[in-house]
C-alpha positions as CSV (number, residue, x, y, z in Angstrom):
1,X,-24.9,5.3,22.6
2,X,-23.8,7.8,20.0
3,X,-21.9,6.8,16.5
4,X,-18.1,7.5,16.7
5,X,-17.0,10.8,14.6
6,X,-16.2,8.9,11.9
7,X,-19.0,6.9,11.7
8,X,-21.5,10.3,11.6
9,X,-19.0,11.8,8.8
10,X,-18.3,8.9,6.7
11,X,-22.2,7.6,6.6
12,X,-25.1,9.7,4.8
13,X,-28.0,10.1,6.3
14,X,-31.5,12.1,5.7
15,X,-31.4,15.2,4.3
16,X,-27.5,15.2,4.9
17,X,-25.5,14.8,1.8
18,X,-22.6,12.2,2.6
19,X,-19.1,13.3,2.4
20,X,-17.2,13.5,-1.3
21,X,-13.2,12.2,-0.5
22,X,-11.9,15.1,0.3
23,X,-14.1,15.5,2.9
24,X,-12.8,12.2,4.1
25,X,-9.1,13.3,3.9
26,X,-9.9,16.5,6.0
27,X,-12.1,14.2,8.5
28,X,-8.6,11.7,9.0
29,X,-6.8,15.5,9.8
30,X,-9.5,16.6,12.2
31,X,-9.0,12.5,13.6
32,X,-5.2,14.0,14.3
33,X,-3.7,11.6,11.4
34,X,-2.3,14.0,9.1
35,X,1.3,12.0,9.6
36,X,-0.5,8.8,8.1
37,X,-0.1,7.8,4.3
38,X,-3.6,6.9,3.0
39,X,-4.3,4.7,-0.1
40,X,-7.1,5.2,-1.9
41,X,-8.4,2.5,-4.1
42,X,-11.5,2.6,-6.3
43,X,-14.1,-0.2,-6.6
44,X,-14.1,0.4,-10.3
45,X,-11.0,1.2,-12.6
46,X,-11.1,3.9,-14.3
47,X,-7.6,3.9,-16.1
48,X,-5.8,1.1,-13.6
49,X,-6.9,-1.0,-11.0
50,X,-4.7,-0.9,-7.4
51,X,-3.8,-3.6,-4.8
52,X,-2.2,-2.3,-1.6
53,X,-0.4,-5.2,0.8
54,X,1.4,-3.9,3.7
55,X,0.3,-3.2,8.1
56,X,-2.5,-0.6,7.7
57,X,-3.8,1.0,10.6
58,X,-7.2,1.4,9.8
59,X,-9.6,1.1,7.1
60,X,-12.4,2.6,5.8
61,X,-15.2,2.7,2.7
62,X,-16.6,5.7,1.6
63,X,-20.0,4.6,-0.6
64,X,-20.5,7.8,-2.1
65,X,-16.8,7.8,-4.0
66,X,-16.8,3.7,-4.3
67,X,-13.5,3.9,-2.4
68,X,-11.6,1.5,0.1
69,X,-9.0,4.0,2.1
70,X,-6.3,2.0,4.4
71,X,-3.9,4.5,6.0
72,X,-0.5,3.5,6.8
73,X,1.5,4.5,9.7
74,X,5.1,6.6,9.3
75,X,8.2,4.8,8.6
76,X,5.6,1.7,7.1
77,X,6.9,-0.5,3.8
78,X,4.0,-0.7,1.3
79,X,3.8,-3.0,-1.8
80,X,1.5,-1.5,-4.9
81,X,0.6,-4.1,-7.2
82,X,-0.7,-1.8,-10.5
83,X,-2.5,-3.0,-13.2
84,X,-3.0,-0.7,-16.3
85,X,-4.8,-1.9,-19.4
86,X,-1.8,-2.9,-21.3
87,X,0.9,-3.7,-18.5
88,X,1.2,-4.6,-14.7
89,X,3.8,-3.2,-12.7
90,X,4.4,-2.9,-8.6
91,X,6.2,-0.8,-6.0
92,X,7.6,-1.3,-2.6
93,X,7.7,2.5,-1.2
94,X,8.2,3.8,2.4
95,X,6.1,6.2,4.0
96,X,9.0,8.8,5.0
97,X,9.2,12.2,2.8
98,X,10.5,11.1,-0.5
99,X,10.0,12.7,-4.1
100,X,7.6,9.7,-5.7
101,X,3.9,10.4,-5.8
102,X,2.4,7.6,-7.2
103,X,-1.7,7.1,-8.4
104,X,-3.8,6.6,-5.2
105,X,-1.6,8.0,-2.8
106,X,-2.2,11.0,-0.6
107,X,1.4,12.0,0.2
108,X,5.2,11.6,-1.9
109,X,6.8,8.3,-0.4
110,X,10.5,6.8,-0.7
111,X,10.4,4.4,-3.4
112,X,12.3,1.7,-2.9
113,X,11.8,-0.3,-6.1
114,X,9.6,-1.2,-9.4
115,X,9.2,-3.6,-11.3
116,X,7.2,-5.0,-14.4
117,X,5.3,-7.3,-16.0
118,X,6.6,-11.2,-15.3
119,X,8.4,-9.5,-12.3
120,X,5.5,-8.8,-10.6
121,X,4.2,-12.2,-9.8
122,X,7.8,-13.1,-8.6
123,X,7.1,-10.0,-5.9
124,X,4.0,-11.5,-4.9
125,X,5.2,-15.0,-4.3
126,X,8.4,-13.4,-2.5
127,X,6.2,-11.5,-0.4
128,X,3.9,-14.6,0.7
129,X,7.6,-16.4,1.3
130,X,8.5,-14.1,3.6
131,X,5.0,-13.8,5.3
132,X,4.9,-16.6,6.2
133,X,8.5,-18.0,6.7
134,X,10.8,-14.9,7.9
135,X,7.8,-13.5,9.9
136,X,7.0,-10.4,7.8
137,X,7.9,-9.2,4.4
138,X,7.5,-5.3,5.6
139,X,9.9,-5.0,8.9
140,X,13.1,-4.7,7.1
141,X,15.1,-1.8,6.1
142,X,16.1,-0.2,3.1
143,X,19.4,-2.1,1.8
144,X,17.1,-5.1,2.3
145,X,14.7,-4.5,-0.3
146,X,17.8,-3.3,-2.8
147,X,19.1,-7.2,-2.6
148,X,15.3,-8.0,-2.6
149,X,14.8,-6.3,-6.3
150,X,17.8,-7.9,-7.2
151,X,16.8,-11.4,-6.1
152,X,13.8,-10.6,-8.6
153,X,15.6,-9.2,-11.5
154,X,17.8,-12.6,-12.0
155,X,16.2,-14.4,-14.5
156,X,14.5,-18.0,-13.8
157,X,12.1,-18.9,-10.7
158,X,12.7,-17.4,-7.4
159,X,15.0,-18.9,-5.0
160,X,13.7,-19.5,-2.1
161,X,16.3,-20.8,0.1
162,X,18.2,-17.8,-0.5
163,X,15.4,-15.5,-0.1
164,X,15.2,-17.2,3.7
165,X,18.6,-16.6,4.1
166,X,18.5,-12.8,2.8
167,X,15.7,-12.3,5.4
168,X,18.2,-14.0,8.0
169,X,21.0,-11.9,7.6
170,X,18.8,-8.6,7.2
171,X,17.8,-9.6,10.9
């Protein structure tokens, strides 16, 4: 049985140099995925370290670059959690055409919102909240994740109960 495409490009062998990550980016083209967003996210941080939550399609690890790549499919809502060495800060963005390019993307995306330092924690425990109790923190649209960064911005803990009912009425 022979290796899947990927598999052959993505894995050095003998005498065949492995692929750098550009090579990677034109192997996902030649896959017929140029329409996916693709976050790449290095095993060691150079500058700032990057976690990606959101419904990727696919993965991948390319050795050679110490690089995770998850691509995301059009229209998808992606949460960036940034950490630089002297602040944290995280983005919910869109893959549609949009004029933000960001560090570790491979196309400009809608950004929907940012938001720093104490914030950022309140994003993640918002986004577990709604994982797990409105069925999905990424399947809402735009004018939800406005009232969402709003919900953040208020000073204090997060409330949860109206965060549920936010989800509720965004349904």
């Amino acid at each position: 049985m022979h290796e899947p495409f990927y598999q052959q490009v993505l894995t050095p062998s003998p005498g065949r140099p492995s692929l750098l990550r550009a090579a990677f980016f034109k192997a996902i083209d030649l896959f017929g995925f140029p329409e996916e967003l693709v976050v790449s996210i290095p095993d060691e941080s150079n500058f700032y370290s990057l976690y990606a939550d959101g419904l990727f399609t696919r993965k991948a690890y390319v050795k050679d670059t110490g690089e995770s790549h998850f691509a995301y499919p059009p229209g998808a809502v992606v949460f960036l959690y940034y950490t630089y060495p002297t602040h944290r800060a995280a983005s919910a963005v869109r893959h549609v055409p949009g004029g933000a390019s960001l560090p570790g993307l491979s196309k400009k995306v809608s950004l929907l919102f940012t938001v720093h330092a104490s914030k950022v924690d309140k994003l993640k425990r918002a986004v577990g909240f709604l994982n797990k109790n409105a069925g999905g923190a990424y399947r809402f649209g735009d004018g939800f994740y406005a009232r969402l960064y709003f919900a953040l911005e208020k000073k204090g803990k997060l409330n949860y109960p109206a965060l549920r009912n936010l989800a509720e009425r965004a349904l």
